[in-house]
N, C-alpha and C positions, 0 to 999 in steps of 0.2 A: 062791934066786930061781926065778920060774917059767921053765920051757921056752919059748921061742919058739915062738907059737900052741897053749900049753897050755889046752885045753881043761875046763870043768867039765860034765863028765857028768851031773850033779842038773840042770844050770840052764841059763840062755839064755847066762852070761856065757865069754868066753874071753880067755886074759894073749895079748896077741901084742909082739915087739920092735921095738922104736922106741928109734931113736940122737938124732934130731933133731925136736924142733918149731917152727916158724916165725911159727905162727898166721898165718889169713886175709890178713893187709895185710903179711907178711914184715917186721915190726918187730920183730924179736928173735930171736936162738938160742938155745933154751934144751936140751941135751943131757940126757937121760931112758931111764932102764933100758927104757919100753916101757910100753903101756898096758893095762886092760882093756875090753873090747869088749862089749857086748850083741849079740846077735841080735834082729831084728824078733820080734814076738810073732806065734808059731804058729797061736792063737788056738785055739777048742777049749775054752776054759778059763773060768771067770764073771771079769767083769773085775778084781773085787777081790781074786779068788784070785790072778790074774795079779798083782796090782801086791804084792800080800803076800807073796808067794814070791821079785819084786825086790827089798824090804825086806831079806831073808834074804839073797838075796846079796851086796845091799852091804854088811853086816855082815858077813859072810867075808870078803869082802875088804881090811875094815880091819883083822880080825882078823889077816890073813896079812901085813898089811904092819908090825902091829904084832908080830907073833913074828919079824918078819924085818927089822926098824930100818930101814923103808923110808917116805917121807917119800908121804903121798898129796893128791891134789885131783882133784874130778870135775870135769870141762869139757863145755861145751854144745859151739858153732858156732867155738871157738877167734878171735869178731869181737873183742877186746879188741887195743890195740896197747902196753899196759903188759902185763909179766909176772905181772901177778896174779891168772890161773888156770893157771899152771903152775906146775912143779915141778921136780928133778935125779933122784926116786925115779921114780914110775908114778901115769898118770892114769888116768881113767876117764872112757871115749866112752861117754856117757849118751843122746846122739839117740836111739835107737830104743826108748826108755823112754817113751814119746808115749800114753800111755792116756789120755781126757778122761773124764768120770763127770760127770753130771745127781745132784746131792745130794738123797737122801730126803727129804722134806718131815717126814717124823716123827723125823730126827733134827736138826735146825735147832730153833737154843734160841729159845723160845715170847716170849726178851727181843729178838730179833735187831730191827732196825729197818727193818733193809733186804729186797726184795722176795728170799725165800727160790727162787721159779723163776728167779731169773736167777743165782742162785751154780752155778759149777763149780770142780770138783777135779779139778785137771790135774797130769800126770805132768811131771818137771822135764824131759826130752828135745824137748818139743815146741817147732818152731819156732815165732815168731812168725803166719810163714803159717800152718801148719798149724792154729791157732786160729781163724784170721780167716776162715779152710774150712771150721772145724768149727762155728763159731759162728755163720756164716753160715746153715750148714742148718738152724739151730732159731733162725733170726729176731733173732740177738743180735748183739752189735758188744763188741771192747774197747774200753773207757772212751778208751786212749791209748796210744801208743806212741812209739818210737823214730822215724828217720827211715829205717827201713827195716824189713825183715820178713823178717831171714834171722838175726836174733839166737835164741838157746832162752830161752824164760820164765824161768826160773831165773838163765840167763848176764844178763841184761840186766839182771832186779832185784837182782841182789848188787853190781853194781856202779853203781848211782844211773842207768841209760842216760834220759834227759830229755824226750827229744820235744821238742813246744815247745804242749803243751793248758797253756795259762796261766794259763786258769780250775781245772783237775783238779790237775797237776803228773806227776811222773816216773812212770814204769809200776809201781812199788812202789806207790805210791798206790793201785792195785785191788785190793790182794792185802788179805786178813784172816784168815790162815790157814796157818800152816808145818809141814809134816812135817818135820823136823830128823832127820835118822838122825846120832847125837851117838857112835857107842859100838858095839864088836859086841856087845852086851850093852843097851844104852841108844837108844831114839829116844823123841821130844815129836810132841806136837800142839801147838801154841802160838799162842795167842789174844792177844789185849789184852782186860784184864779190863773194861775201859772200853766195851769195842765186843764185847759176845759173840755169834758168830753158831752154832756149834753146839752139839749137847749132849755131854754127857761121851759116851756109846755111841757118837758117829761116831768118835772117836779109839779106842775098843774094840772099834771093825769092820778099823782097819787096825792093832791089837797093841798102839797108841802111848801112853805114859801123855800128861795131857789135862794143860796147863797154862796159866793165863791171867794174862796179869802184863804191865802194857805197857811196863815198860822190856826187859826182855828179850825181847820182839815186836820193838821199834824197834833194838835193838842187831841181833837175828838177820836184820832185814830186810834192811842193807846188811850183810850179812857179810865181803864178798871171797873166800869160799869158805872161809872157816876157820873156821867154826862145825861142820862134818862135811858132812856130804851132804844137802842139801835135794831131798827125793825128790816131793815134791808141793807145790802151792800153791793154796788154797781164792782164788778171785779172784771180786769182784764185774765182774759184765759191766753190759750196758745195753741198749734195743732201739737196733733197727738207724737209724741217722740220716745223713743225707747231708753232704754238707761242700760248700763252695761255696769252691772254691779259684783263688785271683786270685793271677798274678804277672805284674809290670809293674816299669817302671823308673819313676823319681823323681826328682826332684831332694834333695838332701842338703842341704836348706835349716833353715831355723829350725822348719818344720812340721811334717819326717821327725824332727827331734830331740827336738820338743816331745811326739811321740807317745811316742818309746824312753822319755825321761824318765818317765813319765805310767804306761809299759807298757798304753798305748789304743792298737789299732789303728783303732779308729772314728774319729780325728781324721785319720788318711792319705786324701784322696779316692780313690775306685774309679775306674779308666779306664769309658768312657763305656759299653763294652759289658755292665758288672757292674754297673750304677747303680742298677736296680732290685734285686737280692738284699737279704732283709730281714739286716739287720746287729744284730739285738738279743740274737745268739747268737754272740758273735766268741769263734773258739775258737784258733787258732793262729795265730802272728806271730811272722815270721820278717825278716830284714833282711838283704841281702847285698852285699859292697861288694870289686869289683874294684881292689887297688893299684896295678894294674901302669895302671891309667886316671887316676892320682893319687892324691895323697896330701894330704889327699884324694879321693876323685874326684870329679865333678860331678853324677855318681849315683849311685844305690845301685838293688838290685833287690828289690822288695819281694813277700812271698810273704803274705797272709791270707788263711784260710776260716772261713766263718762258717756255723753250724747250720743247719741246714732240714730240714721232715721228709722221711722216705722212703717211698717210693710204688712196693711193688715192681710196679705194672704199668706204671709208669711208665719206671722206671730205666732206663739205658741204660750199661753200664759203659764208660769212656774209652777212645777206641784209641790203641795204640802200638806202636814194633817192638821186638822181642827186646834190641837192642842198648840201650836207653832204660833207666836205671835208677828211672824211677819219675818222676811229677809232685811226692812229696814230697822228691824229691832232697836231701841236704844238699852241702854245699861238696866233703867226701870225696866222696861220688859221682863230682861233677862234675870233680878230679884222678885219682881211679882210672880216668875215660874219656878225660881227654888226654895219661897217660903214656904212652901206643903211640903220639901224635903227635906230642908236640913234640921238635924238636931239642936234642940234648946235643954240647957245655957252651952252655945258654941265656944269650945274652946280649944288648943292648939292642936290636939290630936287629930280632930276633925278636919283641919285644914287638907289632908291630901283629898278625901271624900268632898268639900266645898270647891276645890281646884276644880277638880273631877269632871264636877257637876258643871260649873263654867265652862269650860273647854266641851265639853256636850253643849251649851248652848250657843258657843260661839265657831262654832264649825268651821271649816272654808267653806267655800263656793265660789262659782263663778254662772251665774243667772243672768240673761236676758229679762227685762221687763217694763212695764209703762207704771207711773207712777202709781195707778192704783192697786195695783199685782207687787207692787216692793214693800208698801206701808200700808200694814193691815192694824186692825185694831189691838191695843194689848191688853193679854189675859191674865192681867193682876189677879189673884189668888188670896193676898193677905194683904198687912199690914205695909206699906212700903213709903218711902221716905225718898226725895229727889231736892238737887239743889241748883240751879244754875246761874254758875258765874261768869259775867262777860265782862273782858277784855283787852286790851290791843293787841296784834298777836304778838310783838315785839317780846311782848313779857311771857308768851304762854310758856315755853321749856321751863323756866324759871318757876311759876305759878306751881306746875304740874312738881316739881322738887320740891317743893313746901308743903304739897299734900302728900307726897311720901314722907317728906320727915314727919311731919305732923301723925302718921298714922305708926312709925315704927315707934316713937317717944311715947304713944298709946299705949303701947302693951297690951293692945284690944285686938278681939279676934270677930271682924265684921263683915256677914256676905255686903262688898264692895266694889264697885267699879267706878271706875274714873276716867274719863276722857275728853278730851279734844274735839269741838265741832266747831267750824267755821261759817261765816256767815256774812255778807254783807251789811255793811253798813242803816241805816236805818234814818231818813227825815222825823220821824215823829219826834215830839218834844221830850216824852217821857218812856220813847221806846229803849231797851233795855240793850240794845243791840247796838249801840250809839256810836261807836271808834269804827271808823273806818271801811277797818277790813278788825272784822270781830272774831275773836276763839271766846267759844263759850267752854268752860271749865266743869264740865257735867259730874256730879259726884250722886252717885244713885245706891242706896240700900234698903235697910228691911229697918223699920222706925222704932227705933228703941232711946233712952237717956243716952247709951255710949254713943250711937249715931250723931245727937240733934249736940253731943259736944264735942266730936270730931267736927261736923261743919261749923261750930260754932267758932274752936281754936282754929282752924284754917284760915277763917274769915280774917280775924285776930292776927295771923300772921301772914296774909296777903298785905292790911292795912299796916302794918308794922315795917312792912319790906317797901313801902310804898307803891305797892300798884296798883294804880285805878279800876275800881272793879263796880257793875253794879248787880245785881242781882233780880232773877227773873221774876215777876208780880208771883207769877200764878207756883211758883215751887215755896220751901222752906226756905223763909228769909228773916228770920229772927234778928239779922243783925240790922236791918233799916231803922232809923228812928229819922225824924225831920231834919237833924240837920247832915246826919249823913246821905240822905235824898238830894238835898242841895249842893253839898258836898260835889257828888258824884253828877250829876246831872247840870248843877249851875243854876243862880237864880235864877237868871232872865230866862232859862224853859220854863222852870218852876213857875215865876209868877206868869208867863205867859199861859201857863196851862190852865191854872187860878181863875187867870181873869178871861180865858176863853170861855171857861165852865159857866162862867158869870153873866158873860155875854147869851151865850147860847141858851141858857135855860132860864124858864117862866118865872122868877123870883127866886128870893131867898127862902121863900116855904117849902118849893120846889127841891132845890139842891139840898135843902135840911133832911127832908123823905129820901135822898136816894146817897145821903153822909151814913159810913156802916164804921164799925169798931177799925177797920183795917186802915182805910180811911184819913181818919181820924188820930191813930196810931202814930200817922208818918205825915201829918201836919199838911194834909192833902183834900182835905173838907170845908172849904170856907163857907 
């Protein structure tokens, strides 16, 4: 085993010891020999020399953990509140592996389809923000994100993270491009042969043999971290576009419902102050609904924006304070802000004070913005607990009536939100996001026993009611076992993911080191 803050003298990386990790929202313990660390880049060096000489060391590294029977996974921002980017061996803090690259025009294959200056190759450590900074200075925007921007590129797309761009779908959706570091011996470039955007010589500028195949693109897309170390990802971007973002309260009538079914937010009316924004560009629809107001309530809080172009003499970026997590807040934001307020043990009286506090975080507004000025990072506080259920949206109305019953037959009094996000459809084999035209069923609270069995009986009475549902890697999802993975997803993804895994990586010693309890769990470790 390494020393405690053993250092490599060749390279940027160093083993330092670690007993415990809790990841970001304190939803697990998981006990760990100790991780490996990067150093920021010195710079000094051309960038691709730099990102090639990371290559090298990630492959020592598997190397040493494979002479020493030591179980590895590399981790972004540790946001995941399932255990499925950790381990019991040693990890690897990949943040400061953040290098972005503007791709050569002459190595983009002459079949690509798509506008060749707006592709980049970005290293896996980069935050979400740190993109939306960097892309920002060369006039560009991601397609889509999460509901925040403190996730890494790599952490969010291996585990389906959703957003809610309806029209686009999940932030995997951008990428067309993976460096797979598979092997200390072994990394890909990995294409979909369907959709080829460079030439074999860009995968010969970073060492990587070049492969183009789209079942094994869709398998490596949602990984979970067990395909080896995704060290880069070739992402299409887009220019810069503004978002016209409305949130107002509603009535929870036949017309909110007729929308969810429909997944139209153009049938919701704008409050009066948003009535002129041109609506022929509806990009995000979101829906949120307070239990603790009824079950259920008499209204819901409705979040859409809709395209418009960007005028950068125009713009005006939104103001807000430090403490604010963002205009595209999700539900988890909004309990990571009132675990420092409310009183414990919460119960019924407390309810108008919990209301209260809600309705303080979920304001209206009607804001002008570009994607990185709507989704900022959230300022979890405490303990907090999220769940996310995808799908058809045929069923969501329905879905959403079974977590209020479920919550009034509780007798529990839980800071609660629950909502409705939408989302497109998704290729990956074991992307989470898989029907269609997707509603994810968002149920976000403060992590306690009454919580993790309110999601547990909803689950229980989704599957009971028959509606196909799967559940997000990276949230609480206690209810996956293997055969409801197969279930929900179908074998032939299943085993095609299997025998991607198989394909793509250096042995079965290989895929043994980067098999973790979660894994393993839901019969996803061969």
């Amino acid at each position: 085993m390494p020393n405690g803050n053993e250092s490599n003298s060749n390279g940027r990386s160093f083993f330092r010891t670690k007993n415990l990790e809790t990841g970001r929202h304190e939803s697990y313990k998981q006990v760990l020999e100790g991780e490996y660390v990067f150093r920021n880049d010195p710079g000094g060096k051309p960038p691709f020399q730099t990102y090639n000489e990371a290559t090298t060391e990630l492959q020592g590294i598997i190397r040493t953990c494979l002479d020493e029977g030591k179980s590895l996974r590399a981790h972004g921002a540790l946001w995941s509140l399932s255990t499925v980017p950790v381990t019991d061996g040693r990890l690897i803090d990949n943040i400061a592996l953040r290098l972005a690259f503007e791709v050569p025009a002459e190595l983009t294959n002459p079949l690509y389809s798509g506008e060749a200056g707006k592709l980049r190759f970005v290293e896996c450590g980069n935050s979400v923000a740190a993109l939306n900074d960097y892309l920002f200075a060369n006039g560009l925007s991601l397609k889509g994100c999460g509901s925040n921007n403190g996730q890494t590129i790599v952490g969010a797309l291996s585990t389906g993270t959703h957003g809610s761009a309806y029209r686009f779908g999940a932030m995997q959706e951008m990428v067309v491009g993976l460096h797979l570091i598979s092997g200390p011996n072994r990394h890909v470039y990995l294409e979909r042969a369907s959709y080829p955007v460079m030439r074999a010589d860009f995968a010969e500028s970073i060492g990587a043999e070049f492969i183009q195949d789209d079942t094994l693109f869709n398998a490596a897309l949602v990984s979970l971290g067990s395909f080896g170390i995704i060290h880069g990802v070739m992402i299409e971007t887009r220019e810069l576009f503004l978002l016209n973002a409305v949130r107002f309260r509603h009535p929870y009538d036949a017309t909110l419902k007729a929308a969810i079914a429909a997944c139209d937010p153009t049938l919701v009316p704008l409050p009066v102050e948003a009535q002129d924004i041109p609506r022929d560009k509806p990009y995000h629809f979101e829906i949120f609904f307070n239990p603790n107001e009824g079950t259920p309530p008499d209204e819901a809080i409705v979040l859409i924006m809709y395209e418009s172009a960007y005028d950068p003499a125009r713009y005006v970026p939104p103001v807000w304070n430090t403490g604010q997590a963002g205009l595209g807040a999700s539900g988890l934001d909004v309990m990571g802000t009132l675990v420092g307020r409310i009183p414990s043990p919460l119960n019924k009286v407390a309810v108008p004070f919990l209301n209260s506090q809600v309705n303080q975080e979920f304001a209206p507004y009607f804001k002008k913005a570009i994607i990185r000025d709507l989704f900022r990072g959230e300022k979890t506080l405490g303990k907090t607990l999220a769940c996310g259920v995808g799908m058809p949206v045929a069923r969501a109305v329905e879905a959403m009536e079974i977590a209020f019953s479920v919550y009034e037959a509780s007798d529990a009094v839980l800071p609660l939100i629950l909502s409705h996000r939408f989302v497109k459809g998704t290729k990956a084999l074991l992307g989470f996001t898989r029907f269609d035209a997707t509603v994810v069923m968002e149920m976000d609270a403060v992590n306690t026993s009454e919580t993790r069995a309110f999601y547990n009986k909803v689950w229980e009475e989704l599957d009971a009611a028959g509606i196909p549902f799967t559940l997000h890697w990276g949230k609480y999802n206690a209810f996956l076992t293997p055969n409801r993975v197969r279930n929900r997803y179908g074998d032939t993804a299943v085993d095609q993911w299997l025998a991607s895994r198989e394909a793509l990586m250096e042995g079965a010693e290989v895929r043994k080191i980067f098999n973790n309890d979660f894994t393993f769990a839901l019969g996803l470790a061969n």
